[in-house]
N, C-alpha and C positions, 0 to 999 in steps of 0.2 A: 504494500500500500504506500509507505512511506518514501520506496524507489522508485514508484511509477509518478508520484507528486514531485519529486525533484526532477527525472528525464521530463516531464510536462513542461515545466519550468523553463528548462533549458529549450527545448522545444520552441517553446513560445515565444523568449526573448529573440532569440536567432532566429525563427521567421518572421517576427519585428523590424528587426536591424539587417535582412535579405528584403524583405518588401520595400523599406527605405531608401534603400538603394540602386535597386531598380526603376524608385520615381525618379531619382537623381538629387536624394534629401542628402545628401553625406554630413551635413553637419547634426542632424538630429538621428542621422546612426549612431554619429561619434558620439553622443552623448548616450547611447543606451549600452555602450561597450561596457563600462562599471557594474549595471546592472545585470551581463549575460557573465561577467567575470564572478561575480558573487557567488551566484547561480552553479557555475563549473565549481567554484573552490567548496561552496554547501557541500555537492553532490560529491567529491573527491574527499572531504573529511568524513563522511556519514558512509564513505565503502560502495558507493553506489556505483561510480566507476572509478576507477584504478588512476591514481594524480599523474602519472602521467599522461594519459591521455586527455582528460580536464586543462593539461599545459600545453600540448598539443593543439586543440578544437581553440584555445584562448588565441594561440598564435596566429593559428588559419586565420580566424574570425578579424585578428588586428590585421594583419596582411591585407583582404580582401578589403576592409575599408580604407584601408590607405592607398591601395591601386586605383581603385572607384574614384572618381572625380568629377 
């Protein structure tokens, strides 16, 4: 219960900040980035996935909006 609340999470935020991107909002991704990193680091302390890959999916996610322009 408690792992499929945090993958939603993550879920959610990062199709957030993919949808923003797509309209061409890069400043209002940039600012959802803290809130998808919370979300990885929750889900990475609670076991839910494995920290590195939580540091991983972070990395992407900063990549991908800093390409976006």
């Amino acid at each position: 219960m408690y792992n499929l609340r945090r993958k939603q999470a993550i879920d959610s935020v990062v199709k957030k900040i993919k949808k923003l991107l797509v309209a061409k909002k890069t400043d209002e991704a940039k600012q959802l980035i803290p809130a998808a990193y919370k979300a990885f680091d929750k889900a990475a302390k609670e076991h839910t996935i494995q920290k590195g890959a939580a540091d991983r999916k972070k990395s992407r996610l900063a990549k991908l909006v800093a390409r976006t322009k």
